[in-house]
N, C-alpha and C positions, 0 to 999 in steps of 0.2 A: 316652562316646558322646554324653552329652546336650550336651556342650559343642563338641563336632566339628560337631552336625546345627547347632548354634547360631548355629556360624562358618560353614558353608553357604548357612545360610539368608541370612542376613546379607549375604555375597557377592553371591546370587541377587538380592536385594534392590538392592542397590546399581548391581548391571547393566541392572537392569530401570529406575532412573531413567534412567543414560545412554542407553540408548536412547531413553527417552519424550522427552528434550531432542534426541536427537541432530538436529535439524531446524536448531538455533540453530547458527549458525555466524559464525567468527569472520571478522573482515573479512581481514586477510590469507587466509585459507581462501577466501573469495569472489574476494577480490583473483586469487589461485595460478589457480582454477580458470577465470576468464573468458577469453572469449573470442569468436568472430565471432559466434557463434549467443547467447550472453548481452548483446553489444551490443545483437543485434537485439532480443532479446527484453525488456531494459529498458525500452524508448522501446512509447509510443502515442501516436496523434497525433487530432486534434477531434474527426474525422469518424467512426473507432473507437471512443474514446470515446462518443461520444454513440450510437453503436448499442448499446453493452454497457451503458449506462447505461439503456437504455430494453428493452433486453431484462432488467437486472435481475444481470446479472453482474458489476457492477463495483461497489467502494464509491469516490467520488472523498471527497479528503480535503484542504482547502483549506490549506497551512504555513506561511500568512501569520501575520505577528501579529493579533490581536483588532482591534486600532483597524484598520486594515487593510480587514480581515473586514468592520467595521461600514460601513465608508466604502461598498465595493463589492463585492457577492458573486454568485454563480453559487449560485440556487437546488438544486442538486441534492446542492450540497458540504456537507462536515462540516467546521467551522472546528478544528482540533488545531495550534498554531501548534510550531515546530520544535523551539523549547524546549521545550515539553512534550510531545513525542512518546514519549519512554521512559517516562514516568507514563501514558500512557493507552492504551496499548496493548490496553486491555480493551475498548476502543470499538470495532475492526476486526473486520473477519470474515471468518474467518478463510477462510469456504467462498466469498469473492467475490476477484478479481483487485482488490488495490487500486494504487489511480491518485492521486502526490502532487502536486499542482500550484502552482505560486504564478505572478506575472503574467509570468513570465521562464522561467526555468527552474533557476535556480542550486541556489535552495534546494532544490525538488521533487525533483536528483537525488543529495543530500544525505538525506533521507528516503529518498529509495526502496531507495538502498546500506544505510541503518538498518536498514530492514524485511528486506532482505534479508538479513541477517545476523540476524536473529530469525523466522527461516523463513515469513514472508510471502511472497505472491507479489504482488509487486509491477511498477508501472512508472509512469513520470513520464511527466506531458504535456509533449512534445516541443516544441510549441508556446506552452505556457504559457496561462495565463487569459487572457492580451489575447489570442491566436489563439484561443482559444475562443469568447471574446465577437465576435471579426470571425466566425468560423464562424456561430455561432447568430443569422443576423438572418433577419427577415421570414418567411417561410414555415418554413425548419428552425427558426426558435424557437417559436414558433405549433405545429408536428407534436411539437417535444421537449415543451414543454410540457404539451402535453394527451395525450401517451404516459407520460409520467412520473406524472401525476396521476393513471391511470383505474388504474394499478397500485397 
């Protein structure tokens, strides 16, 4: 009897991780299940971004390399270059939409497909870091700026 509750328990046990993972998915399982509304909902673009960014909803996360990073950056970003995306996963959070960017778009939607297959919710800027920086001049850089700060 003690060996039967043993192997239950055990069982019980085992299902109870699958679920707690069950978030993580694989990219063909991503891949199967897209469609018009996951197209959509991948992409954000400057001007969203920078609202959700200043309301506090979004983490942007920059996938540039380091040297990169250093040359030119977007204050508000977290430099995780693309190569080390799966080692640092412990930096995202988990309760904000994150946003992967680099000055194009290549890579950012290389990352986002990542995240999304380790149950992030994510999206890549559509326009990339140069559309960001044409977005943020004079006056909306000046109002992001000092909204970002006072938070």
């Amino acid at each position: 009897m003690k060996k039967r509750t043993f192997v239950v328990a055990l069982i019980l046990l085992a299902a109870c991780f699958t679920t707690a993972y069950a978030k993580d998915q694989s990219l063909e399982g991503y891949l199967s299940e897209f469609d018009y509304q996951a197209r959509k909902d991948m992409k954000i673009d400057s001007k969203s971004l920078v609202k959700g960014l200043m309301e506090v909803k979004i983490q942007l996360i920059d996938i540039r390399f380091q040297e990169e990073f250093e040359a030119w950056r977007m204050g508000s970003a977290i430099n995780i270059p693309l190569n080390e995306l799966p080692g640092r996963l412990d930096q995202l959070q988990k309760d904000k939409i994150i946003v992967t960017a680099c000055p194009h778009k290549d890579r950012a939607i290389l990352a986002m497909a990542y995240l999304r297959t380790k149950g992030f919710r994510s999206k890549y800027l559509v326009d990339g870091l140069v559309g960001l920086a044409e977005h943020l001049r004079g006056d909306k850089a000046r109002d992001f700026v000092n909204s970002v700060q006072s938070k």
